[in-house]
N, CA, C and O atoms as CSV, one atom per row, in Angstrom:
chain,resi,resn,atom,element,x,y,z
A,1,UNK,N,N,-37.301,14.650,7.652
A,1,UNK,CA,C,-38.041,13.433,7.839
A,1,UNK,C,C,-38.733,13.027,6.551
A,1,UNK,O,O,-39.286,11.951,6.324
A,2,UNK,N,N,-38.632,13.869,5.904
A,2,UNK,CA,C,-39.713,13.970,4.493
A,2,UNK,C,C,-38.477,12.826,3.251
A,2,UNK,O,O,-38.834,12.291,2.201
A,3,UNK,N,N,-37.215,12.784,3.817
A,3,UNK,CA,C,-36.598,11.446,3.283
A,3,UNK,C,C,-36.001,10.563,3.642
A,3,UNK,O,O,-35.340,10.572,4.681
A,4,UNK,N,N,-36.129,9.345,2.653
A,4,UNK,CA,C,-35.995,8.182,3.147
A,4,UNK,C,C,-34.318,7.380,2.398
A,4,UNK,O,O,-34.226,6.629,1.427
A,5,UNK,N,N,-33.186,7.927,3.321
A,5,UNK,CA,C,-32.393,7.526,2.731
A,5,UNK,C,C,-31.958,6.053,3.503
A,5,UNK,O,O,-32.081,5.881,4.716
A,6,UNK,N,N,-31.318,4.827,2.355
A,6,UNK,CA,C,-30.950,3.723,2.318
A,6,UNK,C,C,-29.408,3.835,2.991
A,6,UNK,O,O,-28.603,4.642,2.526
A,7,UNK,N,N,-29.132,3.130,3.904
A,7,UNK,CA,C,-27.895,3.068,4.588
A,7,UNK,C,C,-27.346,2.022,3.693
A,7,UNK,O,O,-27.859,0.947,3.383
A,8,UNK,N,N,-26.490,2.406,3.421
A,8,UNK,CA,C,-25.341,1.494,2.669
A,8,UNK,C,C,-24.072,0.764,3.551
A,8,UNK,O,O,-23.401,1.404,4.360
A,9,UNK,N,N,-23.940,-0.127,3.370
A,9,UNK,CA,C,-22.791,-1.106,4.273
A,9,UNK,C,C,-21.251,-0.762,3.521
A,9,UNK,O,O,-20.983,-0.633,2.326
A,10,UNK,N,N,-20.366,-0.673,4.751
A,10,UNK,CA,C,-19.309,0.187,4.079
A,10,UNK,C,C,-18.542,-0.467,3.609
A,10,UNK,O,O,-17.442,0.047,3.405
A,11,UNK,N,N,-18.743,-1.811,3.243
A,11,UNK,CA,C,-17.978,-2.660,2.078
A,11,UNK,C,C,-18.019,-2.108,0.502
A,11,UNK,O,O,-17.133,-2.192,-0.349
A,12,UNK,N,N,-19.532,-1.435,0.389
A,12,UNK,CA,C,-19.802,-0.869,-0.862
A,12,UNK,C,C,-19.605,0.657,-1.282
A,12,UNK,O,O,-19.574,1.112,-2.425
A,13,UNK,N,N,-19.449,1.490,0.209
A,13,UNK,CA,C,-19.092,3.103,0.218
A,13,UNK,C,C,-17.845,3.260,-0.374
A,13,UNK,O,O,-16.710,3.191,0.097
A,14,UNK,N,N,-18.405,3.562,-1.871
A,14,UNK,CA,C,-16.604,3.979,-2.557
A,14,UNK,C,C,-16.061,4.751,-2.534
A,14,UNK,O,O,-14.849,4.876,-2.706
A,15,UNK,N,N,-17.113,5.724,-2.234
A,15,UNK,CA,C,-16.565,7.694,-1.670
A,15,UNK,C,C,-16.315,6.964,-0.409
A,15,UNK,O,O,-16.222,6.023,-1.198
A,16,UNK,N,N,-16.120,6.476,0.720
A,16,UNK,CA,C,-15.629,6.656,1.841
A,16,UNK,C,C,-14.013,5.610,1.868
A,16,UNK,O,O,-13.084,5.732,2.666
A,17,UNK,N,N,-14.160,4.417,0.472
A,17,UNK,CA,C,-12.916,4.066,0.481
A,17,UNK,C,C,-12.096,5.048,0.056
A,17,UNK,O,O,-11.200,5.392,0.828
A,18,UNK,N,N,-12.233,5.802,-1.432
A,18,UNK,CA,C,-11.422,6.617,-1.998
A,18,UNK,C,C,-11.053,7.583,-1.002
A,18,UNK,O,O,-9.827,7.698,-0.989
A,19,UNK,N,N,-11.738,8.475,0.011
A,19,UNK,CA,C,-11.334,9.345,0.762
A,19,UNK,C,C,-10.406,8.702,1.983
A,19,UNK,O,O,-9.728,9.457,2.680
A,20,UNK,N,N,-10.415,7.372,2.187
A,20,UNK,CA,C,-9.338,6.764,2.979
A,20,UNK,C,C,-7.825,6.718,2.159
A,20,UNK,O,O,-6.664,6.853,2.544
A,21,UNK,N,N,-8.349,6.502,1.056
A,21,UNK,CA,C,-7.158,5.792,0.578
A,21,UNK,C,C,-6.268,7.142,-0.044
A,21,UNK,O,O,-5.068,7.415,0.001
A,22,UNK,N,N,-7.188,7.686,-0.508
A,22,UNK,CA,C,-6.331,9.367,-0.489
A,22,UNK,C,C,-5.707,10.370,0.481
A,22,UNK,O,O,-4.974,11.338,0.282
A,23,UNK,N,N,-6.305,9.755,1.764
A,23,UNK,CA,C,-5.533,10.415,2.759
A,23,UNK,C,C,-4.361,9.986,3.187
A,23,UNK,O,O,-3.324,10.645,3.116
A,24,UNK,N,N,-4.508,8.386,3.848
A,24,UNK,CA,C,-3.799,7.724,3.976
A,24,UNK,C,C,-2.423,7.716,2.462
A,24,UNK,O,O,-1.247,7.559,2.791
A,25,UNK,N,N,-2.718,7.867,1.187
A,25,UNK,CA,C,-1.833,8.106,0.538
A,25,UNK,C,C,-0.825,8.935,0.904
A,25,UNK,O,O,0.357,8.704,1.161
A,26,UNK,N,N,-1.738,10.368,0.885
A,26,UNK,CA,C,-1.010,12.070,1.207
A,26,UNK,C,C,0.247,11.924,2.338
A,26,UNK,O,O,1.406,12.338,2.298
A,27,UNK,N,N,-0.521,11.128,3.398
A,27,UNK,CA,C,0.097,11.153,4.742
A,27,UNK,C,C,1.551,10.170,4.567
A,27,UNK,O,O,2.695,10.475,4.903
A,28,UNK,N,N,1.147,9.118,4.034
A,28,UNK,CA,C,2.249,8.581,4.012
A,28,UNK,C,C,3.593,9.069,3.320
A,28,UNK,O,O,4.762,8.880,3.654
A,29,UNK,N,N,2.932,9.906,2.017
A,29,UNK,CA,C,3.901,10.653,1.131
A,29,UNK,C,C,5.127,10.987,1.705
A,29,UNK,O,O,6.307,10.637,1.744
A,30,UNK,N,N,3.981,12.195,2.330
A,30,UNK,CA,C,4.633,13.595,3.332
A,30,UNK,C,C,5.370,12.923,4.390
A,30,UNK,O,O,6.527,13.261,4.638
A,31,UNK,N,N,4.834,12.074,4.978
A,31,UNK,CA,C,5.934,11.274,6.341
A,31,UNK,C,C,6.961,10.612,5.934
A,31,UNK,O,O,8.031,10.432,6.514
A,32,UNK,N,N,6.588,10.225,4.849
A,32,UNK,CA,C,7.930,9.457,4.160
A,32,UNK,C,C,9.276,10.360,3.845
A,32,UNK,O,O,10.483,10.265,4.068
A,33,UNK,N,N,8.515,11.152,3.296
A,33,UNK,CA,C,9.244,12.332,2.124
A,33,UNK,C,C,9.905,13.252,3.338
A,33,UNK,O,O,10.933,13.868,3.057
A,34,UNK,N,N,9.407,13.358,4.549
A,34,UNK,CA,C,10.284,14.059,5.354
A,34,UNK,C,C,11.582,13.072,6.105
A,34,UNK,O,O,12.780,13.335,6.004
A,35,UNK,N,N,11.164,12.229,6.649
A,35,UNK,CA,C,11.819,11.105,7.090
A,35,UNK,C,C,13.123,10.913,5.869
A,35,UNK,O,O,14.149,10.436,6.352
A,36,UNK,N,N,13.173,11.179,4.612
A,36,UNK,CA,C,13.974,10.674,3.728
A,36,UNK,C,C,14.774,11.877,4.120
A,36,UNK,O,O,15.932,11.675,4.483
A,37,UNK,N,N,14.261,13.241,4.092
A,37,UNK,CA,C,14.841,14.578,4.244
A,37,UNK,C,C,15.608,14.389,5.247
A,37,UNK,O,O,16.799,14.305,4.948
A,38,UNK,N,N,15.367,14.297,6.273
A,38,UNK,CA,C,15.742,14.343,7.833
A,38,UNK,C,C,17.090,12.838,7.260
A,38,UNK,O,O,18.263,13.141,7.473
A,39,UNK,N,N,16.896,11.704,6.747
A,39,UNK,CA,C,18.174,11.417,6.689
A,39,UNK,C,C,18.716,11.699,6.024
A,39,UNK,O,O,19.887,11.522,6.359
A,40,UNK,N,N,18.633,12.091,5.149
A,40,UNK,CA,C,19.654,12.586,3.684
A,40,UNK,C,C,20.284,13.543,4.181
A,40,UNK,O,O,21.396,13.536,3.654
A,41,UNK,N,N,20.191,14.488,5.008
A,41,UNK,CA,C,20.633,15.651,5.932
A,41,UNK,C,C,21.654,14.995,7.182
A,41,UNK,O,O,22.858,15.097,7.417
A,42,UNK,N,N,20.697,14.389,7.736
A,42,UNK,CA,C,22.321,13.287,8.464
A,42,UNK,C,C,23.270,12.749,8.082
A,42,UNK,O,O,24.356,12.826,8.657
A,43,UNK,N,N,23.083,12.169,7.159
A,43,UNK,CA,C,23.644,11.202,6.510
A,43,UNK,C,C,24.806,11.533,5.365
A,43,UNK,O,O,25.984,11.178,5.308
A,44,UNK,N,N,24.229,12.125,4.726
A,44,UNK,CA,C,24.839,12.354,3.348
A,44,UNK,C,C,25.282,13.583,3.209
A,44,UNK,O,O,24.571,14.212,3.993
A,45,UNK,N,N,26.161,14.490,2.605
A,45,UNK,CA,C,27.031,15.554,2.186
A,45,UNK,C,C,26.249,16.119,0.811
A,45,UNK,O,O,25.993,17.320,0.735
A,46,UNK,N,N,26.011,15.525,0.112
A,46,UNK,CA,C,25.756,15.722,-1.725
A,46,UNK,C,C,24.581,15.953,-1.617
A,46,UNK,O,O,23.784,15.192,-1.068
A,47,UNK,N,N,24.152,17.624,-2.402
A,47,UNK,CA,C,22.570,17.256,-2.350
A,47,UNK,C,C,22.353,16.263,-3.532
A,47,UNK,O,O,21.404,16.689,-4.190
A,48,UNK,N,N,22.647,15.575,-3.852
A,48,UNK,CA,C,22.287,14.694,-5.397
A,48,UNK,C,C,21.696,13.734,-4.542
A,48,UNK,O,O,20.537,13.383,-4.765
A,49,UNK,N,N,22.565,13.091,-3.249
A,49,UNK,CA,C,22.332,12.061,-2.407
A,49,UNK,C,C,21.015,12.213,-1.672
A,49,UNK,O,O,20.007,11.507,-1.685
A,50,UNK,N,N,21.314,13.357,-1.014
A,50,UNK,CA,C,19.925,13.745,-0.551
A,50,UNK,C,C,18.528,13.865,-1.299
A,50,UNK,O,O,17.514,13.220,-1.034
A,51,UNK,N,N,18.657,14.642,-2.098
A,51,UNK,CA,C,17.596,13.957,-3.765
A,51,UNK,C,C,17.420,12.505,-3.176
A,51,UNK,O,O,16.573,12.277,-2.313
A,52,UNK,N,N,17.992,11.840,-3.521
A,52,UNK,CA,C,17.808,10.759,-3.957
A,52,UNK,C,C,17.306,9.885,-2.425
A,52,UNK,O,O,16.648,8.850,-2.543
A,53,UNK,N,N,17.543,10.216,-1.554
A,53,UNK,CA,C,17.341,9.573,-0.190
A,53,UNK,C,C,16.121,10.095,-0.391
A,53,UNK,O,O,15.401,9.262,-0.943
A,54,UNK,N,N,15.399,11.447,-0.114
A,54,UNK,CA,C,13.713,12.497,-0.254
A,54,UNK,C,C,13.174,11.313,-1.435
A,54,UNK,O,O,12.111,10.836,-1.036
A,55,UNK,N,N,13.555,10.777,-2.614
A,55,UNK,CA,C,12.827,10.251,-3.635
A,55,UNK,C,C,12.706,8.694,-2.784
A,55,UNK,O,O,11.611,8.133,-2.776
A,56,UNK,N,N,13.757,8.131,-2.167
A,56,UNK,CA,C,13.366,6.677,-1.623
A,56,UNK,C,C,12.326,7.083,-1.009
A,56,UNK,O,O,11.248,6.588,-1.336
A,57,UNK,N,N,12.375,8.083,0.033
A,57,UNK,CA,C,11.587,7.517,1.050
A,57,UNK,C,C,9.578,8.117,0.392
A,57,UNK,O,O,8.471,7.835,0.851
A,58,UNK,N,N,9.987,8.944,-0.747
A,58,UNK,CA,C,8.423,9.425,-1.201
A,58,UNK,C,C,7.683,7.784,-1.579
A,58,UNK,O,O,6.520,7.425,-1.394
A,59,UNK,N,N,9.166,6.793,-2.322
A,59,UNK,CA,C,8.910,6.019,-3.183
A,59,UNK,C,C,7.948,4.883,-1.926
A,59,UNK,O,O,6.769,4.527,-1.934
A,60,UNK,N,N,8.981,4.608,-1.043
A,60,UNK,CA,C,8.435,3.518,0.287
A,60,UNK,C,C,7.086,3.917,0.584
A,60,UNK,O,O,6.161,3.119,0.735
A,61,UNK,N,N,6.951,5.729,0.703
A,61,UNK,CA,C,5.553,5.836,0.939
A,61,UNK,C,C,4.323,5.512,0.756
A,61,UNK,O,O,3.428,5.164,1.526
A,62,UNK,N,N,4.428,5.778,-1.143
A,62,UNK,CA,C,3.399,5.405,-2.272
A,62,UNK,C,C,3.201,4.299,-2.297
A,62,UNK,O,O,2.034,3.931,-2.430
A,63,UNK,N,N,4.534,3.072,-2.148
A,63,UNK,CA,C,4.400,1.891,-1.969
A,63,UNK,C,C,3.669,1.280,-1.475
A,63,UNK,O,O,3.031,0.451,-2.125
A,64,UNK,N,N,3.401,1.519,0.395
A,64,UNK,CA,C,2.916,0.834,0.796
A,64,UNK,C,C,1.187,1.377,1.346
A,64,UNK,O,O,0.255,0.675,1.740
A,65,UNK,N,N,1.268,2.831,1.176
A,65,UNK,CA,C,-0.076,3.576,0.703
A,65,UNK,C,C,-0.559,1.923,-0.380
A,65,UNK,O,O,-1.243,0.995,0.052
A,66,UNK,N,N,0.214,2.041,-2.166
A,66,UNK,CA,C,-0.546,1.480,-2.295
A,66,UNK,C,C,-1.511,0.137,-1.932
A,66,UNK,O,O,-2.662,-0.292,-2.017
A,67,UNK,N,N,-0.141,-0.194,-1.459
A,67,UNK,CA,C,-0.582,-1.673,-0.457
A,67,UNK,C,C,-1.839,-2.108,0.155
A,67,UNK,O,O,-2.744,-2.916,-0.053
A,68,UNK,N,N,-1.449,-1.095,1.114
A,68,UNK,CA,C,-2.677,-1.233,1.660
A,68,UNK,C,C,-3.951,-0.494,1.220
A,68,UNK,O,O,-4.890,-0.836,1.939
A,69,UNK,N,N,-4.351,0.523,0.157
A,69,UNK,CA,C,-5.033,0.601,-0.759
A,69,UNK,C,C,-5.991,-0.785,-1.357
A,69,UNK,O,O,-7.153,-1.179,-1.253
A,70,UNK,N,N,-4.954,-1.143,-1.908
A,70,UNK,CA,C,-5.436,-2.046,-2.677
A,70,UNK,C,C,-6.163,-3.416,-1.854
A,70,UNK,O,O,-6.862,-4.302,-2.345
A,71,UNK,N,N,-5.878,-3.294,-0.942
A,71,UNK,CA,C,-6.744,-4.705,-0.262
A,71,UNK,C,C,-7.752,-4.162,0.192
A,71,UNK,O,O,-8.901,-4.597,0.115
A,72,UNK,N,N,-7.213,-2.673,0.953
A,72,UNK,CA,C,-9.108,-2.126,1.267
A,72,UNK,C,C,-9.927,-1.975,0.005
A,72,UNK,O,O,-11.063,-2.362,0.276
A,73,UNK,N,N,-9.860,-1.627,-1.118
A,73,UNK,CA,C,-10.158,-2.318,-2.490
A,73,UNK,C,C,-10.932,-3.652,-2.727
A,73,UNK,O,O,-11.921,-3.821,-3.441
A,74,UNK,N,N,-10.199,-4.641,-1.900
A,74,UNK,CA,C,-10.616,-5.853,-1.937
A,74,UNK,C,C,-9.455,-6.612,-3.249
A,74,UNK,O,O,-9.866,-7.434,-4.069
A,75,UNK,N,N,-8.159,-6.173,-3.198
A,75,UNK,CA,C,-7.511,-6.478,-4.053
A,75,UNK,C,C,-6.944,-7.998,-3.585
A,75,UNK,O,O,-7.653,-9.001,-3.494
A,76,UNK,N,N,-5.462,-7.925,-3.306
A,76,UNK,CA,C,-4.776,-9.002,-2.924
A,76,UNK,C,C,-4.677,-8.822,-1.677
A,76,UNK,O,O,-4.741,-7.615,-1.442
A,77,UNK,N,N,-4.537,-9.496,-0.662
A,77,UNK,CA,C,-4.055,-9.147,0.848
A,77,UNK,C,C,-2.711,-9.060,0.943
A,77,UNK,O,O,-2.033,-9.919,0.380
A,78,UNK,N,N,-2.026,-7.901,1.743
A,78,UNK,CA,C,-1.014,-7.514,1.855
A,78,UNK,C,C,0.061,-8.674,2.393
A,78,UNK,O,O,1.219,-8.860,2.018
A,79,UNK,N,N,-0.992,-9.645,3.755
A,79,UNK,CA,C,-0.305,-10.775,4.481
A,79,UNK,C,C,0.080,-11.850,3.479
A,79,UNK,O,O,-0.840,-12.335,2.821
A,80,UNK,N,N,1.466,-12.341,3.253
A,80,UNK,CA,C,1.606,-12.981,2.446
A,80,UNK,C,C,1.873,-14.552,3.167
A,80,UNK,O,O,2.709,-14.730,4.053
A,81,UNK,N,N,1.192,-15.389,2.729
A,81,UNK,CA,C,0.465,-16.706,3.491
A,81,UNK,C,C,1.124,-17.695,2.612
A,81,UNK,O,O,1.099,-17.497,1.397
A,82,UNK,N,N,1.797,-18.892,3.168
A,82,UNK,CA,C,2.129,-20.057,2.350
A,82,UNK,C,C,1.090,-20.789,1.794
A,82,UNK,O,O,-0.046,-21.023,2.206
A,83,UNK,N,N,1.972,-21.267,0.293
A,83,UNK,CA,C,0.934,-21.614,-0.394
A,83,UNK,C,C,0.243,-23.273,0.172
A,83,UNK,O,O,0.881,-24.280,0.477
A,84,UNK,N,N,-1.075,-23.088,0.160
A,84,UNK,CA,C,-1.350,-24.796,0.571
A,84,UNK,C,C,-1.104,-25.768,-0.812
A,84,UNK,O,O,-1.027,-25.635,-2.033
A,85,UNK,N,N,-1.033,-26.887,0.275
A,85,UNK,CA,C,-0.034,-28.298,-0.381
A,85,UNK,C,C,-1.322,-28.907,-1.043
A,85,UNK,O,O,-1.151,-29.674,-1.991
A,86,UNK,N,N,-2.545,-28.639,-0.637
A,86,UNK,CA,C,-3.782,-29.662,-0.965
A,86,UNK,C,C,-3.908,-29.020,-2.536
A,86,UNK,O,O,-4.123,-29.923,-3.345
A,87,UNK,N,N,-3.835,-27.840,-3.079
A,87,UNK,CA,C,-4.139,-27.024,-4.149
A,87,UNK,C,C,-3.147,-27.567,-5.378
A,87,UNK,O,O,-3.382,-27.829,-6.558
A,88,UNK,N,N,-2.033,-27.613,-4.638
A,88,UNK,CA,C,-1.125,-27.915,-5.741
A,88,UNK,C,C,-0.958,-29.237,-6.536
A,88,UNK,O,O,-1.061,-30.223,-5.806
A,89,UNK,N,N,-0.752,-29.485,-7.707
A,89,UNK,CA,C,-0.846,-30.603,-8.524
A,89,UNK,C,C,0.262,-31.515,-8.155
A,89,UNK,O,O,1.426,-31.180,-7.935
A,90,UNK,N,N,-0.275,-32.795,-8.111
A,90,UNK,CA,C,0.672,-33.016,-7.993
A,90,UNK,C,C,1.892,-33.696,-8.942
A,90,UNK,O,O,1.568,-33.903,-10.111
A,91,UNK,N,N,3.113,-34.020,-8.589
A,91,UNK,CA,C,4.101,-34.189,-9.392
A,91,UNK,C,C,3.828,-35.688,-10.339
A,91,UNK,O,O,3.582,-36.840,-9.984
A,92,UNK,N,N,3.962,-35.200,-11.367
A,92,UNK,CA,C,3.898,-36.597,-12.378
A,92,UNK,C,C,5.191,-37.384,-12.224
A,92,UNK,O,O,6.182,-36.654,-12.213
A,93,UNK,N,N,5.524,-39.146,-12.060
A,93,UNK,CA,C,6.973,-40.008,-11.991
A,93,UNK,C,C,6.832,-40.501,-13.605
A,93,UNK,O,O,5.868,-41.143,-14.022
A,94,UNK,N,N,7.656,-40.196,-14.195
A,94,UNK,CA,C,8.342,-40.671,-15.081
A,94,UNK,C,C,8.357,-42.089,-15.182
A,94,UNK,O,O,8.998,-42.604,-14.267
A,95,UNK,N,N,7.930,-42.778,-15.881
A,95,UNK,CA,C,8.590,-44.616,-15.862
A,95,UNK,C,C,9.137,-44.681,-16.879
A,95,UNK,O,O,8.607,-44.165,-17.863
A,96,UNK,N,N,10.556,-45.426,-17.001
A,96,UNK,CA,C,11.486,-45.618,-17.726
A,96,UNK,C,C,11.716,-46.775,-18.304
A,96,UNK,O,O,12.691,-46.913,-19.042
């Protein structure tokens, strides 16, 4: 009782983003990275192929880990939204 700690709003908790975004990384890795295993093993004959199926699917993982990383960040939003018509300049006519 003897302290008086300040609650922080978790827009600004960067230890609690980083520990999301590092988990959520790990997890996706590993789910990915097995999922690639598990088809490269169905699928394919060659371990070269299989390599290479385990590396897509680590790659899709990190990918979209970072993705969504980055907007809990406050980066770009993942939802990709048409661009509005009011923003854009408009076209200059030529007179001839």
């Amino acid at each position: 009782m003897g302290e008086n700690k300040e609650l922080t709003p978790s827009k600004y908790d960067m230890n609690a983003k980083w520990d999301a975004c590092i988990d959520l990384t790990l997890r996706r890795f590993v789910y990915s990275s097995l999922a690639g295993a598990f088809g490269g093993l169905l699928f394919f004959r060659s371990p070269v192929t299989r390599w290479a199926s385990v590396a897509f699917g680590a790659g899709i993982g990190i990918g979209s880990a970072y993705t969504d990383c980055s907007s809990l960040f406050g980066g770009y939003s993942p939802k990709l939204a048409p661009p509005k018509l009011d923003d854009a300049p408009a076209p200059k006519e030529q007179v001839e």
